[in-house]
Structure formats: C-alpha cells, structure tokens
C-alpha positions as CSV (number, residue, x, y, z in Angstrom):
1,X,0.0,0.0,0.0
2,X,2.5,2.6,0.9
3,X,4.7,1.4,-2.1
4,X,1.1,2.1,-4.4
5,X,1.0,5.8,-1.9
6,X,4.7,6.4,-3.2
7,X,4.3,5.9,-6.8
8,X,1.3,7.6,-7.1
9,X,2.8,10.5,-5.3
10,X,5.8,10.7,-8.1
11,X,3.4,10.1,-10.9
12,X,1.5,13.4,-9.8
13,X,4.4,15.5,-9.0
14,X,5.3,14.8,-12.3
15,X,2.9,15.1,-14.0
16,X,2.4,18.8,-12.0
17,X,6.0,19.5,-13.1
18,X,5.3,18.7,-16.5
19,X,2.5,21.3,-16.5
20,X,4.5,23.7,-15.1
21,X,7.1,23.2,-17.9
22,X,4.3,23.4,-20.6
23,X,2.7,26.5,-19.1
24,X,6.3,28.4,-18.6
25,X,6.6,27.3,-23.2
26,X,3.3,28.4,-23.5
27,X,3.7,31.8,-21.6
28,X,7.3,32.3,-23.2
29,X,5.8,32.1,-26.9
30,X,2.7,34.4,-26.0
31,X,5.0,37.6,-24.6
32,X,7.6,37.0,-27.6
33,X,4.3,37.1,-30.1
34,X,2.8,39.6,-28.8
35,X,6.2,42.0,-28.8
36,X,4.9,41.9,-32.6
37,X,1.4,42.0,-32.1
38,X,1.6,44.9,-29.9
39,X,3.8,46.9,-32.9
40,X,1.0,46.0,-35.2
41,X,3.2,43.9,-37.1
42,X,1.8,40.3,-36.8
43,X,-1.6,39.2,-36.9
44,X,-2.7,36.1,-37.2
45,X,-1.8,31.9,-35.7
46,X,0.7,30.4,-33.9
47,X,1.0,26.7,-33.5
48,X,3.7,24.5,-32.2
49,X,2.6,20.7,-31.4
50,X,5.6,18.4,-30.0
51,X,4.3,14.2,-30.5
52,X,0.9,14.5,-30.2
53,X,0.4,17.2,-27.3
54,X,-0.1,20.7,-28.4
55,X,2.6,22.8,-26.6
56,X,1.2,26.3,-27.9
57,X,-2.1,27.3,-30.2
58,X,-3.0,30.8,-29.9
59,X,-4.1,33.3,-32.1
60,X,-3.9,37.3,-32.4
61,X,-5.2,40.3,-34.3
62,X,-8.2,40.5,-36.7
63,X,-9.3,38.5,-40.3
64,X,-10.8,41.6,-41.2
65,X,-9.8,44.6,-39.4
66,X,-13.1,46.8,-40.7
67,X,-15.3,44.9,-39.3
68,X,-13.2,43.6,-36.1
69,X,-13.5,40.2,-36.9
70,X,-11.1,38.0,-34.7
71,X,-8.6,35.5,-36.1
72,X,-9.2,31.8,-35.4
73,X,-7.7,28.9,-35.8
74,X,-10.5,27.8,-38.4
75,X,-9.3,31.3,-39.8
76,X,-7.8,30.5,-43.8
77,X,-4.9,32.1,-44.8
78,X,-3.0,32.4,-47.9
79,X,0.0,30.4,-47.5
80,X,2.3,31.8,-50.7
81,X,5.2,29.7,-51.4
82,X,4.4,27.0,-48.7
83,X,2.2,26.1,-52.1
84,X,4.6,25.0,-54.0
85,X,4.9,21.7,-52.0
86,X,1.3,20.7,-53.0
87,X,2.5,21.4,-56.5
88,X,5.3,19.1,-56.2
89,X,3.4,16.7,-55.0
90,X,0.4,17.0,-57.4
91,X,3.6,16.4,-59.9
92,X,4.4,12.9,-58.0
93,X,1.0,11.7,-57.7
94,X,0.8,12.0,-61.8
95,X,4.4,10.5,-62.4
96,X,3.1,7.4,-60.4
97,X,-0.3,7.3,-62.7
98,X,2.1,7.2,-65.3
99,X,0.9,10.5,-67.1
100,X,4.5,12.2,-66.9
101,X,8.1,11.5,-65.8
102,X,9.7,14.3,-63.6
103,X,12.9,13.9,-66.3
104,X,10.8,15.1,-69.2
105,X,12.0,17.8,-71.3
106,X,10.0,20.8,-71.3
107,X,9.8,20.7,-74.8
108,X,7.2,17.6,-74.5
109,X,4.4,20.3,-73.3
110,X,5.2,23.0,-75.2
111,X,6.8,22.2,-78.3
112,X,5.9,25.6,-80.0
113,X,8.5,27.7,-77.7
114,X,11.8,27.7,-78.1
115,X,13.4,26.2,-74.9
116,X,16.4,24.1,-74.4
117,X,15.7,20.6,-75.4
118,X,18.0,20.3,-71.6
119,X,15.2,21.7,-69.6
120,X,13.3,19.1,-67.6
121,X,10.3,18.8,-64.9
122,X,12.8,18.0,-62.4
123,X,14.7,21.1,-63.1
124,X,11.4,23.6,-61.9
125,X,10.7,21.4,-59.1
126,X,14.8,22.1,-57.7
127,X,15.2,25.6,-59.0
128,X,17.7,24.6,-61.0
129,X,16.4,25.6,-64.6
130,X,17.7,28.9,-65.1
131,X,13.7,30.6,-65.6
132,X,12.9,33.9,-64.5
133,X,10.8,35.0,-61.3
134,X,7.1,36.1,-62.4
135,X,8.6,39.1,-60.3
136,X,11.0,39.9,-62.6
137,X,8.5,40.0,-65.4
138,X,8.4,43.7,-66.9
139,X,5.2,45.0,-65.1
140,X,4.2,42.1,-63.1
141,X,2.5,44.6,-60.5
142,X,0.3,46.1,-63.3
143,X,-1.1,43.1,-64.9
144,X,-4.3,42.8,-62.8
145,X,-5.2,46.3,-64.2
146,X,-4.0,45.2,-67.5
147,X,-6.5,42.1,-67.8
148,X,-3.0,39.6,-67.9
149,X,-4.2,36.1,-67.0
150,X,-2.4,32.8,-66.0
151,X,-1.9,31.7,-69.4
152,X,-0.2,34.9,-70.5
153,X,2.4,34.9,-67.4
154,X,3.0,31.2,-68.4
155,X,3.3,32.4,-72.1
156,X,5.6,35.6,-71.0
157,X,7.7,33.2,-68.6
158,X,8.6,30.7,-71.6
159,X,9.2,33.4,-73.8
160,X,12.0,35.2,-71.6
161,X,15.4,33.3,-72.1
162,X,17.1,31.4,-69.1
163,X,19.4,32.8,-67.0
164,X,21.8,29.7,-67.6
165,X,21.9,26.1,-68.5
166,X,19.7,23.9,-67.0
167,X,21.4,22.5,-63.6
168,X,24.2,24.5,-63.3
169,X,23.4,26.5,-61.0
170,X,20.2,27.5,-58.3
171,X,17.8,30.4,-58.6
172,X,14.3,30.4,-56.8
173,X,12.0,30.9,-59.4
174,X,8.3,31.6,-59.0
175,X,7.9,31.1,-62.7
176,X,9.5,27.6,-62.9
177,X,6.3,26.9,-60.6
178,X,3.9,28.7,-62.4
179,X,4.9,26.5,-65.4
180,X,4.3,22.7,-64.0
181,X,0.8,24.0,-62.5
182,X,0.3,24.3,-66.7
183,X,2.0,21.1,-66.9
184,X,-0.4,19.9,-64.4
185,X,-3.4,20.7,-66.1
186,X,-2.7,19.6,-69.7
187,X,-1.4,16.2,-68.3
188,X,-4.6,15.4,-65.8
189,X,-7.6,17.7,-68.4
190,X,-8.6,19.2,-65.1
191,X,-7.8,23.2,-63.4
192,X,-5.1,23.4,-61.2
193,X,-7.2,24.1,-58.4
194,X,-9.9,21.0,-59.1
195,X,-6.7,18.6,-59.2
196,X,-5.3,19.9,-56.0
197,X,-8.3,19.6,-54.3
198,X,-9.5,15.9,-54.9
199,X,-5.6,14.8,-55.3
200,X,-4.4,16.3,-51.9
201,X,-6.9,18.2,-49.7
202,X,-10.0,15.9,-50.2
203,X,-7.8,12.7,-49.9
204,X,-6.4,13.9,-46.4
205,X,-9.2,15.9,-44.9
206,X,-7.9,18.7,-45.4
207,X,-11.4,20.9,-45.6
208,X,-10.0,24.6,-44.8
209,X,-7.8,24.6,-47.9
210,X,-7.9,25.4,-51.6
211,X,-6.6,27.8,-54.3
212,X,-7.2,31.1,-54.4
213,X,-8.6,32.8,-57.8
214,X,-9.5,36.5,-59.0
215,X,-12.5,37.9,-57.4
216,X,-13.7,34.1,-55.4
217,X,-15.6,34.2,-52.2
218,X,-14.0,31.7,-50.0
219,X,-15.5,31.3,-46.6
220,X,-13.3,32.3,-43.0
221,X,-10.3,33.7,-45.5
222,X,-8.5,36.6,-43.7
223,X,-8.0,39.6,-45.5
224,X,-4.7,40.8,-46.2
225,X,-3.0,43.7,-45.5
226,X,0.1,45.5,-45.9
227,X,2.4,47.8,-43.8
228,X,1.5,51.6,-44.0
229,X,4.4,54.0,-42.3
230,X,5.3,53.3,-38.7
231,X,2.5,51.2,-37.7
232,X,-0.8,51.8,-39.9
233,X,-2.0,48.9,-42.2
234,X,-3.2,49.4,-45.8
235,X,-5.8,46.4,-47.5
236,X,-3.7,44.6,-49.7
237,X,-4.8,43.9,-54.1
238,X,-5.2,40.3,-55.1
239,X,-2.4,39.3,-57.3
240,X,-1.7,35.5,-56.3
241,X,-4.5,34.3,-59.2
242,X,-1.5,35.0,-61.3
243,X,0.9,32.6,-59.1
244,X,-1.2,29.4,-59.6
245,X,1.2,26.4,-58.4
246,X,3.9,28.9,-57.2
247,X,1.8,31.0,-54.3
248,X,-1.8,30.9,-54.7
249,X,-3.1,28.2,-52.6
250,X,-4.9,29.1,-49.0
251,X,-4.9,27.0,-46.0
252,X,-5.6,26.8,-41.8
253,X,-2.8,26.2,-39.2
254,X,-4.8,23.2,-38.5
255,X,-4.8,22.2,-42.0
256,X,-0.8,22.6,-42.3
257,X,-0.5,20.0,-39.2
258,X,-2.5,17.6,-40.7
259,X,-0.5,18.0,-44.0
260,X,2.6,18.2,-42.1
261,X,1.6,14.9,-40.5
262,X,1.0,13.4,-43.7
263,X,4.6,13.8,-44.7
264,X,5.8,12.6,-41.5
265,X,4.1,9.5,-41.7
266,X,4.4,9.5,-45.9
267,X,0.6,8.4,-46.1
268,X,0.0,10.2,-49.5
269,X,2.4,9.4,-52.0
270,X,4.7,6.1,-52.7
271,X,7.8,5.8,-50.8
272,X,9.8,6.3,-54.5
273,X,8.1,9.5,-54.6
274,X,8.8,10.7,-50.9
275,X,12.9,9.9,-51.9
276,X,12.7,12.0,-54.8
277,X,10.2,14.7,-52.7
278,X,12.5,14.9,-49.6
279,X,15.9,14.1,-51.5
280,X,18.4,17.5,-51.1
281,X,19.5,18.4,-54.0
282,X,21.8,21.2,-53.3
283,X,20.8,24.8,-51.9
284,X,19.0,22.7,-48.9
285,X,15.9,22.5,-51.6
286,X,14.0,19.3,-52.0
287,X,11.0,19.1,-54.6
288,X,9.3,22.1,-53.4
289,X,10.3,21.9,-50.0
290,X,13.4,22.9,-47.9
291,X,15.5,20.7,-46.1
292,X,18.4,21.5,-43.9
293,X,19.1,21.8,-40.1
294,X,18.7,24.2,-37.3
295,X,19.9,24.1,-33.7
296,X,21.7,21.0,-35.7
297,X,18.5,18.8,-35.7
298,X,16.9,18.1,-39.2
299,X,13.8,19.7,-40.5
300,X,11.7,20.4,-43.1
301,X,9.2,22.8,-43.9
302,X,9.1,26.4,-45.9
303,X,8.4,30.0,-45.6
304,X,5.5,31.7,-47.5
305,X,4.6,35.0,-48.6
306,X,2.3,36.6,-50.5
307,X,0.6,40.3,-50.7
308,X,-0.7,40.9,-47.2
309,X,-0.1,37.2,-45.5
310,X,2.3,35.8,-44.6
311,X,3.4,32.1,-43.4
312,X,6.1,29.2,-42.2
313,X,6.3,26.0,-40.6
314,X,8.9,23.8,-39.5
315,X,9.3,20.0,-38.7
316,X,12.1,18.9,-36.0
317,X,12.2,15.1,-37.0
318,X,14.2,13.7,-34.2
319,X,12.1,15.8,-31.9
320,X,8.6,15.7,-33.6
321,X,8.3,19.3,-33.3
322,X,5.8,21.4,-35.2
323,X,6.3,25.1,-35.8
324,X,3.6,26.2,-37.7
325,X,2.9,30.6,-38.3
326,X,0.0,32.2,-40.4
327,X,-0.3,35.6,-41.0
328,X,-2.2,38.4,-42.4
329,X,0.1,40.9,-42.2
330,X,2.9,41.2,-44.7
331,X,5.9,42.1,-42.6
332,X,9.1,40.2,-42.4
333,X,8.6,38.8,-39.0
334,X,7.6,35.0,-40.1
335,X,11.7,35.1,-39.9
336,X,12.0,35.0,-36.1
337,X,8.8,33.8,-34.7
338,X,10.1,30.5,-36.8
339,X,13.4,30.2,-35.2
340,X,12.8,31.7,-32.1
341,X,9.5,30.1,-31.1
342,X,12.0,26.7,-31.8
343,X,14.4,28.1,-29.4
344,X,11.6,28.8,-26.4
345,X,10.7,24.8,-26.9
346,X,14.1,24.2,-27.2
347,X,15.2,26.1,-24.2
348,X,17.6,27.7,-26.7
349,X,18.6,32.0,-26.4
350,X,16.2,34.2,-27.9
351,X,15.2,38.0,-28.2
352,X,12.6,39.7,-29.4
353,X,13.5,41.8,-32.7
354,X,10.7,43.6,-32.8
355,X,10.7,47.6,-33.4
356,X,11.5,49.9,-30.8
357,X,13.4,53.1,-32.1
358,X,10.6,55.3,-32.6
359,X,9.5,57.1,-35.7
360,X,10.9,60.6,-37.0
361,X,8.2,63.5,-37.4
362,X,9.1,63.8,-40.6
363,X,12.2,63.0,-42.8
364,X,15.4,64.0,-42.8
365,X,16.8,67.6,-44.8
366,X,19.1,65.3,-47.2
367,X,15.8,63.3,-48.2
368,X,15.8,65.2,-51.4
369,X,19.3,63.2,-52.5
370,X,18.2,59.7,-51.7
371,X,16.3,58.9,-54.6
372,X,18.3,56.6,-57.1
373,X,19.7,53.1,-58.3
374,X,21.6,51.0,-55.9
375,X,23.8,48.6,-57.1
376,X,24.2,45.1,-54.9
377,X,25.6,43.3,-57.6
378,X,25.6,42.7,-61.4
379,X,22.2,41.4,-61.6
380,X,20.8,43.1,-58.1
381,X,19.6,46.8,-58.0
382,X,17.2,48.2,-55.5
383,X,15.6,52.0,-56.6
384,X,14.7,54.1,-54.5
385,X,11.7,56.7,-54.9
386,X,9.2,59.2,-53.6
387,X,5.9,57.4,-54.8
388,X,2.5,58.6,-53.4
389,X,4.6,61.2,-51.1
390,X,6.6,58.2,-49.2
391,X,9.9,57.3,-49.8
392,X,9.7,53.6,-51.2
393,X,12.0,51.2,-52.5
394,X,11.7,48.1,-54.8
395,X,14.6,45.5,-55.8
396,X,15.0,44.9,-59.4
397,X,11.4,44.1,-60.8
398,X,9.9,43.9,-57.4
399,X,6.6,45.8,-55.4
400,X,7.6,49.0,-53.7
401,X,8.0,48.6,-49.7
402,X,8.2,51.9,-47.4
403,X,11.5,53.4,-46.3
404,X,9.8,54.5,-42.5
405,X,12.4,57.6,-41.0
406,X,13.5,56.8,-37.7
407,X,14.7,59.0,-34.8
408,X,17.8,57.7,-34.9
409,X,18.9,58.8,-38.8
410,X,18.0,55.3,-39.9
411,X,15.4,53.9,-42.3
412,X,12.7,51.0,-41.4
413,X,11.2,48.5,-43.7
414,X,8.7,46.9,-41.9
415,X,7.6,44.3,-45.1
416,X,11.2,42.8,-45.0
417,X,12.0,44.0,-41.2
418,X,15.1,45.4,-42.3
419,X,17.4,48.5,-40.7
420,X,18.7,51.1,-43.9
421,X,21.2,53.8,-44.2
422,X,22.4,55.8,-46.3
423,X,26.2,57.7,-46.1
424,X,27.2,60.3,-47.9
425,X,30.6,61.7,-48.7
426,X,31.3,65.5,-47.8
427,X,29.8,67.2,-50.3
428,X,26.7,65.8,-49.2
429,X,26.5,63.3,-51.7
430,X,24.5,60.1,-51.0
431,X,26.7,57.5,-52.2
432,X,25.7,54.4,-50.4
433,X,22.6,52.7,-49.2
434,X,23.6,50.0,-46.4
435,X,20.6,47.6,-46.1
436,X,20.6,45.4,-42.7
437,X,18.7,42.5,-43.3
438,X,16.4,40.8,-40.1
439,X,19.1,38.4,-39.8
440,X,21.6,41.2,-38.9
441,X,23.9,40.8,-42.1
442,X,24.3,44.1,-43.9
443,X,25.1,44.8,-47.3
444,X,26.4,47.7,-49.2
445,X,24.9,49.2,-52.6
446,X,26.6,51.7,-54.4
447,X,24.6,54.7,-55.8
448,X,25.1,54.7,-59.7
C-alpha cells in the first residue's frame, strides 16, 4: 500500500511538473508574439505541437480589421510559397499514374516555344532551370489592371530566355512553378485548383484549404493587409491568381499539421516518390520543399509569402516538433517567430526583434538626394523613390515597400523588417545605401 502511496505521489508530482514546464513554453511564446502583435506587425496563428500534445495554439489580431472580426484557428490564410509543396506533390502523384516523368523535357508540353531541349520537370521542381521570377516580369505589378491572366504569365515566362543552362546553378523561381501547374493541367484535363483539391486536400481531410482565384468568395479567408508608415496597415490587391502552383493556394494552421503529419508519416504518395520529394539536392531544396538543419536537428518545412499574409512552418524530425505561423500581415517577422518560437521549446537564447526606435516626425533635410539606383551586384539593384509622397524602394522588378524615417537617422522596412542607411561623402552626396537584413547581415549598394 505505501509502495502504491509512493508511486502515485511521483506520478502526480510529475505530471504537476510537466505542466508547469508546458505552461512556462506556453507563456514564453505568447509575450515573444505579442512584442509583434503589440507593434502591429503580426496578426494572425501560432502553433507549435511536440508528438501528439499541443505545446502552444493561440491566435492574435483581426481576419478583417473593418469589421473587427477575430482570427481563429479555423481562420484561412494564404500560405504563398508553402504552395509550391502541393504542387510538387500534385507532380508525384501524376508521375506514379504514369501520365509524366519528372525527367521530361519541357519541350514535351510546349513544343511551339523555343526552350532548351535540356530543360526538364525536375529542373522547376529544384530551381535549377535557369527561368525567370514572375517578379521579374516587366510590369508584373500592373497586370491585374491590364487584364494579364495565368496563361499569358506562363506564355511571358517561356518566352523570356534562361538565365543559364539547366542544372548549373540555383535560382528560386516563382515562374519555374507557375509552369508545371500548366503542366499539371494539360497532363490530368482538369484546373489546377480541381486537381489539388481531390488529389491532396479531399484525400487527407484537409477541408479549410484550396486555391485562391480572381474575385472568389471563399468562406473564414483573412483579408490581407500591408504595412503603412510606422504602424498603420493598408488592405492589400489580389495578385496571387497569377501565381497558380507557385503561391496561390490558401490553407488553416490546423490544416498545415494535418499535411505536415501526412509527410511525416508519408501516407499520400509512394515511398519512390517521398525519396525524390524529400531528397536535397543542393541549396537545402528538395521538390518544393526545404530541407536543412537548425539548432543542428533536421527539418523540413518552408516560408510563405504573399501580398498581405504571410506564413512558415517547421518539422524537427528527431524531436517531432511542429512550428507552424499564419499571418495576415505582410511584414518580415515569419523570420524570427520561426526560429525563435524553436528556441523557447528548445530552451535555446532568444530575443525579441521587434521595433523599438521610434519614428521621426518627418524625414530627414538630405531626403531630397536619396532617390536613385543602388547597385548590390551585377544582376541586383534596389531604386529608391518618392511614390504617393513616401519614400519607397523596390529591388529589381519587385513591389515598392516603405522606407519608414527613424529618430535615430536610420530607415525601417517593416515588409522585410530590415534596418537602412544611407552615407554620404562630404559634399553631401548620397553615395551608399547599407541595407541590414532581419538576420543582422548588412550589405552595401553603391549609388550609380
């Protein structure tokens, strides 16, 4: 009897100290979200599941901020680039039907373009083929008002010519994407979206997700939104109908465990496929998904962004840790509530990045000079510009973000979360912009 008193004494203290340990994680994650919920820079989920015990599931902000509508964890979000896993696999599922072969030229579906014979499936999935960004397309930001459709991005995407030889090197490309979701309809005769759905969501239960499309009413979707100055928030234009099978899919934090599950457990495709799927080949880039370590355990997973949303998860394998992070706020904080949430659990060092150098009242006398090309590299240039009376700056063919003026003679980018300044020499001449990215590295770009 007193040996049955004894061990049920231990099992409780336990099991009170095991509480304890979950509450102190829990507490931890919710004061290092909310240093970005309470800068109105992050609204939206965060989930982090360890085995099958949920170690954190809260969510912040609004889905619509108009009509003060709270965000839930049934709230859909677009998940950008976190889509192009679901395209890779959508790719696998018809390579074991026997409709394609993941080394088929490109040439096969569109022999009317002019494409190296070279350039095969397997070279979108890995980045590898040398195709350019949509967001390097001339324009890209104007083509909803211009009427452009999918089929004219996939058109303008084939037309540009590659950057290189297929496999020589790795560039993330967007349009390398956009191109097997046209693969992926002309092989199965359905839409993108319809193939997806039955293929992937439907088969796993995955109710809450689907892909987006110009002007579609899709039940419990968030609306996106986009930073304005210091802390302000401006509703965000719909542009991801044009990034089928790179960024246009929509999906729950609940949703994204049950798909992250799915991989874990490899219950949707054949194990052949999972090798090729989960294989690195080079860059820490799998087929559509990353793959690489951090606080030297293996994971898997990928960020996601998209005009006003934002979104990231992680998979610890050894651990069986889930880090999963929806947003509808495009800022560039996705970043650390990824690795840092993993640190809490981890009880790994952490800080909280958020903003605290407060705005200027008003910009700085030498504004007038800061408006020009910035050189990074050959084939990197970020222009700087008053547009709509704020100071903005795009890279390359990119969207405009806002240069915020800080009290302390520095710049703040809230969509990337980045620190900027410029030097001049002592004739007043800005001659340098030095960008410090949220990961603390800093580069230099020259003014030409």
């Amino acid at each position: 009897m007193k040996f049955k008193l004894k061990v049920l004494q231990i099992l409780i203290i336990t099991l009170s100290a095991s509480s304890i340990f979950s509450q102190t994680i829990s507490e931890k994650i919710d004061a290092y979200v909310l240093s970005y919920v309470n800068t109105n820079d992050f609204s939206g989920c965060v989930l982090a599941t360890r085995n099958d015990s949920i170690l954190f599931s809260e969510c912040y902000g609004k889905a619509n901020f108009s009509f003060n509508i709270t965000n839930t964890l049934e709230t859909k979000f677009k998940i950008g680039s976190i889509s192009k896993q679901f395209t890779a696999a959508a790719i696998l599922l018809l390579e074991e039907r026997g409709l394609l072969n993941t080394s088929d030229p490109i040439t096969k579906y569109f022999p009317e373009k002019s494409i190296s014979n070279n350039l095969t499936i397997h070279h979108l999935l890995t980045h590898t083929s040398g195709i350019i960004d949509i967001y390097d397309l001339p324009d890209f930001y104007a083509f909803p008002c211009d009427g452009v459709g999918f089929t004219e991005i996939v058109d303008m995407v084939l037309e540009e010519g590659p950057y290189f030889e297929p496999g020589q090197q790795y560039l993330y490309s967007n349009g390398g994407y956009v191109i097997l979701a046209k693969i992926i309809e002309d092989v199965s005769g359905e839409t993108y979206e319809e193939y997806i759905s039955h293929s992937i969501f439907s088969e796993l239960g995955m109710n809450s997700s689907g892909s987006s499309s110009k002007n579609k009413v899709v039940k419990n979707l968030s609306v996106g939104y986009d930073p304005l100055g210091y802390n302000n928030l401006v509703q965000t234009n719909d542009i991801d109908y044009l990034t089928k099978g790179a960024g246009s899919l929509y999906s729950s934090p609940k949703d994204l465990l049950i798909w992250i599950n799915s991989l874990k457990e490899r219950s949707l495709l054949s194990e052949t496929s999972y090798q090729k799927f989960f294989k690195n080949y080079g860059n820490a880039y799998g087929y559509g998904i990353s793959v690489y370590k951090s606080f030297g355990k293996e994971v898997f997973g990928h960020d996601g962004r998209i005009a006003g949303y934002i979104a990231d998860y992680l998979h610890y394998k050894e651990d069986n840790v889930n880090i999963i992070i929806t947003g509808n706020i495009q800022t560039g904080v996705a970043d650390f509530l990824r690795r840092d949430i993993a640190a809490i659990v981890f009880n790994q060092e952490y800080q909280t990045s958020a903003k605290n150098v407060p705005p200027a009242t008003d910009y700085p006398p030498n504004v007038k000079n800061i408006p020009g090309a910035y050189s990074f590299g050959p084939s990197f240039t970020v222009y700087v510009e008053f547009v709509d009376g704020r100071l903005q700056a795009r890279a390359n063919q990119g969207a405009y973000s806002e240069l915020v003026p800080l009290q302390d003679g520095r710049f703040f980018n809230r969509t990337l979360y980045a620190y900027i300044k410029f030097e001049e020499d002592k004739n007043n001449t800005i001659t340098k912009m030095i960008w410090e990215n949220n990961d603390g590295n800093s580069f230099d770009g020259i003014k030409k």
